[in-house]
C-alpha positions in Angstrom: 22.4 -51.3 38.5 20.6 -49.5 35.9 22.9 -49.6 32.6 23.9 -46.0 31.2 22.7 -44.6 27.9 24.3 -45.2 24.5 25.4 -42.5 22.8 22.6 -41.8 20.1 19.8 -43.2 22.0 16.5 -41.1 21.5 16.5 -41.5 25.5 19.4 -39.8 25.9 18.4 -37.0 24.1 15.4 -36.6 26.2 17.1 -36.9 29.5 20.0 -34.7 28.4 17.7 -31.9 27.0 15.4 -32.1 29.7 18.1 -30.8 32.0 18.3 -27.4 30.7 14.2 -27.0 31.4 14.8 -26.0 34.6 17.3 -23.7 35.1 17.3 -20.7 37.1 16.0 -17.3 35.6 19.2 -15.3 34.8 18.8 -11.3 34.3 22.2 -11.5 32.0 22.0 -10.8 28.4 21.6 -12.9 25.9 22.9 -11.8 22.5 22.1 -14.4 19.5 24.6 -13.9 17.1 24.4 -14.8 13.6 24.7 -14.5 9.8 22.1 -11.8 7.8 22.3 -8.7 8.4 25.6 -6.9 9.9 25.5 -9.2 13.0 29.0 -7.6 14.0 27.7 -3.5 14.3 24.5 -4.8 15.9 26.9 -6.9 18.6 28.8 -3.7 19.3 25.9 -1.5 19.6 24.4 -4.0 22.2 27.9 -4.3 23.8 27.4 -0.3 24.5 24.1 -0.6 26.0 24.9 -3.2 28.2 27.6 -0.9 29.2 25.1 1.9 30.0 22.8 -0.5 31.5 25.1 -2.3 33.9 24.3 -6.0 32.3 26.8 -8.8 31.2 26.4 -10.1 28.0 26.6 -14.4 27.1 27.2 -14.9 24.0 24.9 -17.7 21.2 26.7 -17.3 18.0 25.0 -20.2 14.8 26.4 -21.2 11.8 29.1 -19.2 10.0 29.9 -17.0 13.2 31.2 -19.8 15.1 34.0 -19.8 12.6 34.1 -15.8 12.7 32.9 -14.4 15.7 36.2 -12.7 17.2 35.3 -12.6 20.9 34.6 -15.0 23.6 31.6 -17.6 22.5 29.7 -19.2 25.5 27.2 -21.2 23.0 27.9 -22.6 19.7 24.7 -23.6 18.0 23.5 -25.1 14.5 21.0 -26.8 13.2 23.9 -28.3 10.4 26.7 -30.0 13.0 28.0 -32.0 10.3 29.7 -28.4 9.5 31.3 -28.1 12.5 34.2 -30.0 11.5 35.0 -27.3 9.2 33.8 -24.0 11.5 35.6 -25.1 14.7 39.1 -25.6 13.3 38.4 -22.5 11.7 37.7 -20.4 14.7 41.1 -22.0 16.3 43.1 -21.0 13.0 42.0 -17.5 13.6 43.2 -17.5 17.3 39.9 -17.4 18.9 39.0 -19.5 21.8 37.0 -22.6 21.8 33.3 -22.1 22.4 31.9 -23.3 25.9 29.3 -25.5 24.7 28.5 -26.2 21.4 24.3 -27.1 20.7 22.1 -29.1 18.2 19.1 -30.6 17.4 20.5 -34.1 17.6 23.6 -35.8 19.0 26.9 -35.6 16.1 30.2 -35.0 17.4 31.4 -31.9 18.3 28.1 -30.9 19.7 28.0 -31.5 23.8 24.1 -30.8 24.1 20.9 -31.3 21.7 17.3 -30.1 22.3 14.5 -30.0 19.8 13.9 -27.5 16.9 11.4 -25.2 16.7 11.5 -24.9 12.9 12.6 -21.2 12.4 16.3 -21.7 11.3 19.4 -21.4 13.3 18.0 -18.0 14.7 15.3 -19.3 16.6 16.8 -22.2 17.8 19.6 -19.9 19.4 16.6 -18.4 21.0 15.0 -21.7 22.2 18.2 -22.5 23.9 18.6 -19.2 25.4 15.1 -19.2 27.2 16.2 -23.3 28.5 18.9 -21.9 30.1 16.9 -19.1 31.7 17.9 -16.0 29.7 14.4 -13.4 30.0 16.5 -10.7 28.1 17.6 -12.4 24.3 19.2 -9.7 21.6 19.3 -10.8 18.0 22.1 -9.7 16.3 22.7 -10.3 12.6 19.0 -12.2 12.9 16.5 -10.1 10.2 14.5 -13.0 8.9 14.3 -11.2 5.6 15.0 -11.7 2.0 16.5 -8.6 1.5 18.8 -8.7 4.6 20.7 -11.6 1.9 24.0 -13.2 4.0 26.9 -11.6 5.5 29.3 -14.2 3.2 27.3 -15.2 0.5 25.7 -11.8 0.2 23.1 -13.0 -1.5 18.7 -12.8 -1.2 17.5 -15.2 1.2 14.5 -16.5 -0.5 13.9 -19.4 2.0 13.1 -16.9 5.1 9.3 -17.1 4.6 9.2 -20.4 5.8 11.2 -20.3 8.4 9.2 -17.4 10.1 6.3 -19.2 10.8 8.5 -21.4 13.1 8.4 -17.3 14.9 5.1 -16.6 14.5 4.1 -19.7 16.3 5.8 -18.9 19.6 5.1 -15.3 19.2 3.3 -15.7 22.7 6.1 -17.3 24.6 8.7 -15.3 23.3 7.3 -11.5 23.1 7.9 -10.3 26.4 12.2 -12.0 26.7 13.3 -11.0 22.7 13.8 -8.0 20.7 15.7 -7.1 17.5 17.5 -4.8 16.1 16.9 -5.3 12.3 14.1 -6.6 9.9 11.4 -8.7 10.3 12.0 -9.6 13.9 12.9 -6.4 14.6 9.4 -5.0 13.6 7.9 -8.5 15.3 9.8 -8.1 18.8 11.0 -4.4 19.1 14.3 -2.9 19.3 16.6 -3.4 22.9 16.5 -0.3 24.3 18.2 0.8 27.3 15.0 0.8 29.5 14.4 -2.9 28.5 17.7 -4.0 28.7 17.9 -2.6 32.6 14.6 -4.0 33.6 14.4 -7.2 35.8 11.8 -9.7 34.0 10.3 -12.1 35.8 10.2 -15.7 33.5 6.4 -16.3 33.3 6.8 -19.2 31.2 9.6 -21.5 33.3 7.3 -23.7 34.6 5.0 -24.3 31.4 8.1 -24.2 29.0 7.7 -27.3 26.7 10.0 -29.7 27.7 12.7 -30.1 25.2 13.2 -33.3 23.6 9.3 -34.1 24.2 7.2 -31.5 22.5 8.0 -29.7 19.6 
């Protein structure tokens, strides 16, 4: 009998991430929620569309909106879970409800599944895990990728963007036709959500070339 995985063994992180690969293409939205910008009027505006559009909306929130984020969270994600310890009690001291998985780039309690980073902050990895899981429509909201944007706490410049788009710009090809953006950089990189996007079914050209988390970069 073949003896299970420890916890923290580079195999498990491979066989773990490697599940979400495969899943099946889902035409629900996929609204990556997080800090620059004004990631809360950007929700709401999206939350109208899909309204319009006759779509259902699952949830990413990263970072700081795990602990603020008022509605329902489906995916937790950050690329710092030794924070969580501090952003989940938070959310359940504000009465919000615990979210229903909670991501990383490697194993650390709190977190129930890892896959590998793509180098373009929180944001992108959001993104990453949204396209494993099969999402062919994914929203950034509160996701700029600029300087100017600053952060919805700290309200201050975000010099350290520059690097982190290049972690964009080099999955521009894979990601173009599934995101768009309603502010900033990645807005003018992806395009804005409109209604006639939002309602179309897209059919996920890149499922069975994905790279397969926990292998490739």
């Amino acid at each position: 009998m073949q003896k299970p995985i420890p916890f923290g063994d580079p195999r498990r992180l491979i066989a773990r991430s490697m599940q979400t690969v495969s899943q099946p293409t889902t035409q629900k939205i996929a609204a990556v929620i997080c800090g620059g910008g004004d990631p809360m009027a950007e929700y709401m505006e999206l939350v109208y569309a899909c309204s319009r559009t006759q779509k259902e909306i699952v949830t990413f929130c990263g970072n700081d909106q795990i602990a603020r984020f008022p509605y329902h969270v489906d995916h937790a994600g950050t690329l710092h879970p030794e924070k969580l310890v501090d952003w989940l009690p938070a959310r359940s001291a504000a009465g919000c409800d615990k979210p229903d998985r909670v991501w990383s780039h490697r194993p650390c309690n709190n977190v129930t599944d890892w896959t590998r980073d793509w180098q373009g902050s929180t944001g992108l990895f959001l993104v990453k895990v949204a396209r494993e899981l099969g999402h062919v429509h994914v929203v950034l909201c509160g996701v700029p990728m600029s300087v100017e944007a600053g952060h919805f706490i700290r309200k201050t410049p975000w010099g350290a963007c520059h690097g982190f788009r290049r972690g964009w710009t080099n999955r521009l090809p894979e990601l173009m036709p599934y995101v768009r953006s309603y502010n900033g950089w990645t807005h003018s990189l992806f395009g804005f959500p409109d209604d006639a996007w939002l309602a179309t079914d897209i059919i996920d050209a890149h499922q069975q070339h994905a790279p397969r988390a926990g292998l490739k970069a």
